[in-house]
C-alpha positions as a Markdown table, in Angstrom:
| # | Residue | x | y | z |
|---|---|---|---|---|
| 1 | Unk | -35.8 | 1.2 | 10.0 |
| 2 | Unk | -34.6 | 4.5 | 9.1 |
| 3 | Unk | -31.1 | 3.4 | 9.7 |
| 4 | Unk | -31.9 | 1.0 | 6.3 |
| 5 | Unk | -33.4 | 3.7 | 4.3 |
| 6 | Unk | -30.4 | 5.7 | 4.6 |
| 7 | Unk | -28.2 | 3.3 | 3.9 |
| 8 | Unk | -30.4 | 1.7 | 0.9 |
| 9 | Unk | -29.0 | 3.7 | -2.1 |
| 10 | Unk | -25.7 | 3.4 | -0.9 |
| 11 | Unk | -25.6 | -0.5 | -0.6 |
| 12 | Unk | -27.7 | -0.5 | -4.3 |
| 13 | Unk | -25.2 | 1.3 | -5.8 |
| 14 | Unk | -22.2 | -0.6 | -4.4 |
| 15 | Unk | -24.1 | -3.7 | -5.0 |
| 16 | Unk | -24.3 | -2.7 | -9.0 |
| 17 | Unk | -21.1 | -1.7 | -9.3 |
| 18 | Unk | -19.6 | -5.0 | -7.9 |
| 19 | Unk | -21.6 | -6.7 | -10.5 |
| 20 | Unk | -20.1 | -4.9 | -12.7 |
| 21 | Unk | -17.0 | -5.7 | -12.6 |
| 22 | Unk | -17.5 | -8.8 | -12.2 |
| 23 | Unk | -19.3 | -9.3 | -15.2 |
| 24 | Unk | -16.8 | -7.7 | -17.3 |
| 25 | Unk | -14.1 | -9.9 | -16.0 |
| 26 | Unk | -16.4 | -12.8 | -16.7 |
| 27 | Unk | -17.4 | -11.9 | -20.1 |
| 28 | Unk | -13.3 | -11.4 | -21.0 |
| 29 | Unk | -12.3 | -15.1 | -19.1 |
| 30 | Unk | -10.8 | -13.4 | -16.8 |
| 31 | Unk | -9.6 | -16.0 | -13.9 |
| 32 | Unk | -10.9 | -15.4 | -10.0 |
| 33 | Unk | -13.5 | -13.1 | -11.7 |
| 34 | Unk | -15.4 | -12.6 | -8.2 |
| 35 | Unk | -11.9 | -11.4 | -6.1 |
| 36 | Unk | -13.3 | -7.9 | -7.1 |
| 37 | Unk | -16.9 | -8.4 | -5.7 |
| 38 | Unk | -15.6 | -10.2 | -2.6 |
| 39 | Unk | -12.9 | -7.8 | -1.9 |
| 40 | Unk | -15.7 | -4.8 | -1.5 |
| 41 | Unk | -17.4 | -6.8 | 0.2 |
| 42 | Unk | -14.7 | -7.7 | 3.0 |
| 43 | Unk | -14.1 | -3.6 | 3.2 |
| 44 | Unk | -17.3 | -2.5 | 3.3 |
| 45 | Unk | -17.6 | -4.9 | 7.0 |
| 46 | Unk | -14.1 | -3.9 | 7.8 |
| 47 | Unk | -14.8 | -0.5 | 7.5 |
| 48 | Unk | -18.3 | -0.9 | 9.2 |
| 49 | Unk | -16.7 | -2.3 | 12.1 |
| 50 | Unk | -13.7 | -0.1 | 12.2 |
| 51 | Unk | -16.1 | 3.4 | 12.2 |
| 52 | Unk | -17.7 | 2.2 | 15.2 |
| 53 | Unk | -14.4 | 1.2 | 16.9 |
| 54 | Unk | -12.6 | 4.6 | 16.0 |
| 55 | Unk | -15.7 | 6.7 | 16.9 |
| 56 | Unk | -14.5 | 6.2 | 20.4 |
| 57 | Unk | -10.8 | 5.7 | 20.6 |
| 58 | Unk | -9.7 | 8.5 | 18.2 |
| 59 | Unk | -8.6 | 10.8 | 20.7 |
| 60 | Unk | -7.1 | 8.6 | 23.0 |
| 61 | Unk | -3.1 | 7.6 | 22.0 |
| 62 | Unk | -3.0 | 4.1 | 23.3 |
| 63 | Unk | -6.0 | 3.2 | 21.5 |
| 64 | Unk | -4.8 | 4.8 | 18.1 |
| 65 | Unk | -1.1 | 3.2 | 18.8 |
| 66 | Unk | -3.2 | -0.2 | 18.8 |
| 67 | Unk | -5.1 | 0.4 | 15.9 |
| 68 | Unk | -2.4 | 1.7 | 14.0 |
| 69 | Unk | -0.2 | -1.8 | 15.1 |
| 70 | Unk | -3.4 | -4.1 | 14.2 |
| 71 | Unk | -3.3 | -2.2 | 10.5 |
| 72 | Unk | 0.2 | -2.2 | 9.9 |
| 73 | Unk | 0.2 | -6.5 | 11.0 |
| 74 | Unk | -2.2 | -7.0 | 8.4 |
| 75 | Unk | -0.5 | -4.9 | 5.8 |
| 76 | Unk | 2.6 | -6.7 | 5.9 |
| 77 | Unk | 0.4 | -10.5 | 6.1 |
| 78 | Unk | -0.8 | -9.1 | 3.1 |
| 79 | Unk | 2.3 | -8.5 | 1.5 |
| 80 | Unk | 4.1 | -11.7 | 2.6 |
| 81 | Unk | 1.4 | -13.4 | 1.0 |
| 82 | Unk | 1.5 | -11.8 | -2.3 |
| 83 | Unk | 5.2 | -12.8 | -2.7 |
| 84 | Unk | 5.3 | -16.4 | -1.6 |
| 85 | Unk | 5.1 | -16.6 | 2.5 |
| 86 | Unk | 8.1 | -17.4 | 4.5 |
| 87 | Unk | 9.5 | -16.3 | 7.5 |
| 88 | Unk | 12.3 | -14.6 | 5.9 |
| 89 | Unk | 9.6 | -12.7 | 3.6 |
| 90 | Unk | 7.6 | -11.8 | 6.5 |
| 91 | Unk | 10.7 | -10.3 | 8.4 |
| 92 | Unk | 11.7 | -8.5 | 5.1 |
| 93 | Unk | 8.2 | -7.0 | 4.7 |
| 94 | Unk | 7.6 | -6.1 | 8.1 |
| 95 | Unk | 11.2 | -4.5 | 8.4 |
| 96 | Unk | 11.1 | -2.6 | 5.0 |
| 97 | Unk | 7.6 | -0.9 | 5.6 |
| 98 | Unk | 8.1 | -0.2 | 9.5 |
| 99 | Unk | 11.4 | 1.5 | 8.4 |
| 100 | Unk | 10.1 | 3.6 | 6.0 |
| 101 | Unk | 6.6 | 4.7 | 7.5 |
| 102 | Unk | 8.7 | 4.9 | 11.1 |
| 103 | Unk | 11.0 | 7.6 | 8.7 |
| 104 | Unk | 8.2 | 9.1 | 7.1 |
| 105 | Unk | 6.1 | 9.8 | 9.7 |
| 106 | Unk | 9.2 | 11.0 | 11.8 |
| 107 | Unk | 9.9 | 13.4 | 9.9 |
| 108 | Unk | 6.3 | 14.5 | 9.6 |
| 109 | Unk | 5.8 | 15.1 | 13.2 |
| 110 | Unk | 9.7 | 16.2 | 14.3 |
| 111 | Unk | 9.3 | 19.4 | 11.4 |
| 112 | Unk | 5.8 | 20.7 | 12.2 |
| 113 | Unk | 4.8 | 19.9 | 9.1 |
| 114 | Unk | 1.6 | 18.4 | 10.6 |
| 115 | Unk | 0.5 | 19.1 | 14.3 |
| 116 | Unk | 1.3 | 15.8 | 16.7 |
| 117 | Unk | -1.7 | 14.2 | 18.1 |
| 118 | Unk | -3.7 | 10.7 | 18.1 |
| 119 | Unk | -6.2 | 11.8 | 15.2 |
| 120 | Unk | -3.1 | 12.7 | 12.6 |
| 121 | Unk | -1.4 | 10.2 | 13.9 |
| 122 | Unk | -3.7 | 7.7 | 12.9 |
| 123 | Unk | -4.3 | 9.5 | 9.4 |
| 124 | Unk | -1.2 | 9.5 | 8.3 |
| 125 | Unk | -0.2 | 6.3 | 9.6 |
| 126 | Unk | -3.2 | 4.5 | 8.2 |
| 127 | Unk | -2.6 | 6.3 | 4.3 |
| 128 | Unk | 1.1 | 5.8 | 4.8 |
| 129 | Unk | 1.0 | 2.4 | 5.7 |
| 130 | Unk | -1.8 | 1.3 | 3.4 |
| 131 | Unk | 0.8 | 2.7 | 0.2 |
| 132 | Unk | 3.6 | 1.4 | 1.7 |
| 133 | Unk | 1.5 | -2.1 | 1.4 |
| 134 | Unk | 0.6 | -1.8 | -2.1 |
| 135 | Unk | 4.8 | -0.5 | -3.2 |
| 136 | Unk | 6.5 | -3.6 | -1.2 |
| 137 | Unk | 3.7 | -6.1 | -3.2 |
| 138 | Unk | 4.4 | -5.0 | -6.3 |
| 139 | Unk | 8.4 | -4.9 | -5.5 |
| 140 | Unk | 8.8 | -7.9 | -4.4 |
| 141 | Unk | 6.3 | -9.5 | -7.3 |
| 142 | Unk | 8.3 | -7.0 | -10.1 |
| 143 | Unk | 11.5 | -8.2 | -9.3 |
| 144 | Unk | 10.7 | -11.9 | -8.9 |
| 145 | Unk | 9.4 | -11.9 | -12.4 |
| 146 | Unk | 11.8 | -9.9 | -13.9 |
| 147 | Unk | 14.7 | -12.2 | -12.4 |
| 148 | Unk | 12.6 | -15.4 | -13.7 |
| 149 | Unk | 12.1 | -14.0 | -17.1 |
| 150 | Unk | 15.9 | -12.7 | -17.4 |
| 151 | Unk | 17.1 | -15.6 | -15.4 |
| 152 | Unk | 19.9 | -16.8 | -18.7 |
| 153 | Unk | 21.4 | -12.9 | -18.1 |
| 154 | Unk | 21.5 | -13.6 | -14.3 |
| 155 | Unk | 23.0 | -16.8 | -15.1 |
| 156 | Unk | 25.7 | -15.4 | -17.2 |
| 157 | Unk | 26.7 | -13.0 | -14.6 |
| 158 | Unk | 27.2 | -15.4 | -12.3 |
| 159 | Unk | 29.3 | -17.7 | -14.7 |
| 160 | Unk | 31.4 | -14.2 | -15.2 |
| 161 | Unk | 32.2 | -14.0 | -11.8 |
| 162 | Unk | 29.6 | -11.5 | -10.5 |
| 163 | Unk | 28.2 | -11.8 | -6.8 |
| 164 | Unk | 24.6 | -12.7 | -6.7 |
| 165 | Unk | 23.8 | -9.5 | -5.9 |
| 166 | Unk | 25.8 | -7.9 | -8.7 |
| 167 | Unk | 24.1 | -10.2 | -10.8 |
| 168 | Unk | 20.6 | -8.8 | -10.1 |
| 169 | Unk | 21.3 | -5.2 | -9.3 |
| 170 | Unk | 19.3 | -3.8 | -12.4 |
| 171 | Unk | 16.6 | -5.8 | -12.2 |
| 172 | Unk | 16.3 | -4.8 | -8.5 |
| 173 | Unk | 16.8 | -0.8 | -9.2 |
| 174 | Unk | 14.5 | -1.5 | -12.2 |
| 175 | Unk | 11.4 | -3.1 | -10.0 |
| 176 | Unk | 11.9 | -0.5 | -8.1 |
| 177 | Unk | 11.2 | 2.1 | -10.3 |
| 178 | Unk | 8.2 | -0.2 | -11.5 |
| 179 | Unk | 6.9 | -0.1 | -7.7 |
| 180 | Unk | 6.9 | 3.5 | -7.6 |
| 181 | Unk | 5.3 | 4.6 | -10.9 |
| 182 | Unk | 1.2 | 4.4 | -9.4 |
| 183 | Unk | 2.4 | 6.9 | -6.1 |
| 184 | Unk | 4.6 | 9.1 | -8.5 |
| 185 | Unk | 1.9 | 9.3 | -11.0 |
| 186 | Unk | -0.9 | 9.9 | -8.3 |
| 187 | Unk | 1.2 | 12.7 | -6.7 |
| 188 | Unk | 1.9 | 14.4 | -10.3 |
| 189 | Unk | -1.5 | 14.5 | -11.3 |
| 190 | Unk | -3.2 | 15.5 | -7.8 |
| 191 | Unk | -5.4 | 18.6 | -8.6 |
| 192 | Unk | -5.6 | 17.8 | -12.3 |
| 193 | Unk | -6.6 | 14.5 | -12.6 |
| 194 | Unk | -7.7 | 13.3 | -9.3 |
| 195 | Unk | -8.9 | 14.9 | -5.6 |
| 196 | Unk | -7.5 | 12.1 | -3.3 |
| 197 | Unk | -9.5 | 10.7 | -0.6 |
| 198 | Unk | -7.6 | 12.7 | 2.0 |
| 199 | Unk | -8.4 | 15.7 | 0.7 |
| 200 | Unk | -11.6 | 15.8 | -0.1 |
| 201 | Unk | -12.5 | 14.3 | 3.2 |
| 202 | Unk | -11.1 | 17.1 | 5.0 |
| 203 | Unk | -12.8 | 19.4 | 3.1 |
| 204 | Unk | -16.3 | 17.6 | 3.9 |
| 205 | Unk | -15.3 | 17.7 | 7.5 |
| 206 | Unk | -15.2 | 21.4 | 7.1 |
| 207 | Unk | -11.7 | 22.5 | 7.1 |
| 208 | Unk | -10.6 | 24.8 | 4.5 |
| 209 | Unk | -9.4 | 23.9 | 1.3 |
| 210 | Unk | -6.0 | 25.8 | 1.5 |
| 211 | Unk | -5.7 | 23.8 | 4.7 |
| 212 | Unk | -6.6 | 20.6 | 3.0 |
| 213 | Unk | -4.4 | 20.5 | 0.6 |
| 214 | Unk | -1.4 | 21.0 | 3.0 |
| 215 | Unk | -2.4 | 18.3 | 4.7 |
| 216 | Unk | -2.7 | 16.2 | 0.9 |
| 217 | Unk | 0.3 | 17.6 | -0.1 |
| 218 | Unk | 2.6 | 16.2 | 3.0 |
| 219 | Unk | 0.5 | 12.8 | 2.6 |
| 220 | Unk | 1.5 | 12.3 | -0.6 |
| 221 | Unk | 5.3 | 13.5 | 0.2 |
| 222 | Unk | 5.2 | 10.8 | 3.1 |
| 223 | Unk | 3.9 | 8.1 | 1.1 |
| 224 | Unk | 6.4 | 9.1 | -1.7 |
| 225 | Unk | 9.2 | 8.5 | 1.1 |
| 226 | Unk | 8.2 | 5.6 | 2.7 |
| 227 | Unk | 7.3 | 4.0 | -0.3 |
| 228 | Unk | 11.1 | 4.7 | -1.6 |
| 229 | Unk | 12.6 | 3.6 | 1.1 |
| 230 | Unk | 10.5 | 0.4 | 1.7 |
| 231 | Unk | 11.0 | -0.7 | -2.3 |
| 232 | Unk | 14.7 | -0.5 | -1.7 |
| 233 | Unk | 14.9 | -2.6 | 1.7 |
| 234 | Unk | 12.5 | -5.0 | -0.2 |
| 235 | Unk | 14.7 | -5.5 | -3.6 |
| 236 | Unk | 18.2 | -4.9 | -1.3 |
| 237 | Unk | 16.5 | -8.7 | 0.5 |
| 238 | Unk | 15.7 | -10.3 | -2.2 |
| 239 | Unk | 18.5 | -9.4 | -4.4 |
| 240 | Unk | 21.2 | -12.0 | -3.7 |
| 241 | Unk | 19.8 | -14.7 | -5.6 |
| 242 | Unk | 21.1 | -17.8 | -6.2 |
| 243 | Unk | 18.4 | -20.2 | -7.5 |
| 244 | Unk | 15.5 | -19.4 | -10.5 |
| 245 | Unk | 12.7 | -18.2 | -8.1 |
| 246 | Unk | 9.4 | -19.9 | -8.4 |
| 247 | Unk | 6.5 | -18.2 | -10.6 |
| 248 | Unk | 4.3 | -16.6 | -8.7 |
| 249 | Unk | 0.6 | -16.8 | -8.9 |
């Protein structure tokens, strides 16, 4: 099928790379050595199946706002479960990334900064909430550790007289920071280092690349704001501890 011969080097070459990896992480003793190998495979049929959907909803606003709410529900699952899943995790993940893609993308559409319509909208929403993901994981994981490896200081605040919160605040502001370091990294080096997704698709789609890298450039700002303020909500949660929290896996 011609279909097949198309595709063929592109499933070879995805195919060698998986196996790659995995064999690396196998050859170290690195533990659930085929999560790498299982994860492209789970994308490559999510994004199979996604293509056909979006090929004829993209232009039509109810559609998109669907998508966009099936994408954001499985971003914060996602995160939940990387922190330990509870109901109160899953309200504070699901509240600190709708705030701060709801801001983001706000203020994206209210300036002009990008023109208003279902295709942005789901662009931006689906980069935007995809970061946003990735920042309240590794917040919430950051400052868990941190508080169960510097649990004798928390301790000692509390014995001093300091609220719970209080007695966490630095390890909160510091998993913060630790959150944040990929996105502010990627943004710093865009141009130099690396030509991100976004960008170089739009130039493959045709559009110019002065065009294409405004349309990078308020990507990356958005990300870099929803990903602030969805780290803070996230810590601000989690902050008022009063117990050693579990290790997480």
């Amino acid at each position: 099928m011609p279909i097949l011969q198309e595709l063929a080097p592109t499933l070879l070459g995805v195919a060698v790379l998986a196996l790659v990896a995995v064999t690396v992480l196998a050859a170290y003793g690195v533990p659930h050595r085929w999560a790498p190998a299982l994860a492209i495979l789970r994308g490559a049929a999510q994004l199979a199946v996604i293509s056909l959907v979006l090929a004829g909803v993209i232009t039509d606003p109810l559609w998109v706002a669907l998508a966009l709410l099936i994408m954001f529900s499985v971003a914060a699952a996602t995160a939940t479960r990387r922190v330990g899943w509870s109901r109160d995790h899953a309200v504070m993940m699901a509240t600190g990334m709708a705030t701060g893609v709801l801001v983001a993308a706000g203020v994206v559409f209210a300036t002009g900064a990008i023109e208003f319509n279902a295709r942005y909208a789901l662009a931006i929403g689906g980069i935007v909430i995809g970061n946003s993901m990735s920042i309240a994981t590794l917040t919430g994981r950051r400052f868990t550790e941190a508080t169960d490896d510097h649990w004798d200081e928390v301790e000692g605040w509390l014995a001093l007289g300091a609220t719970p919160r209080q007695s966490t605040l630095e390890l909160a502001r510091g998993a913060v920071y630790s959150a944040l370091i990929p996105s502010v990294d990627q943004t710093k080096t865009t141009g130099l280092v690396t030509l991100p997704g976004a960008f170089v698709g739009a130039i493959f789609g045709g559009v110019s690349p002065l065009e294409a890298g405004r349309f990078q450039v308020v990507v990356l700002a958005a990300i870099m704001a929803a990903g602030s303020i969805t780290a803070v909500i996230v810590t601000a949660w989690l902050a008022p501890v009063k117990v050693r929290p579990a290790r997480l896996r």
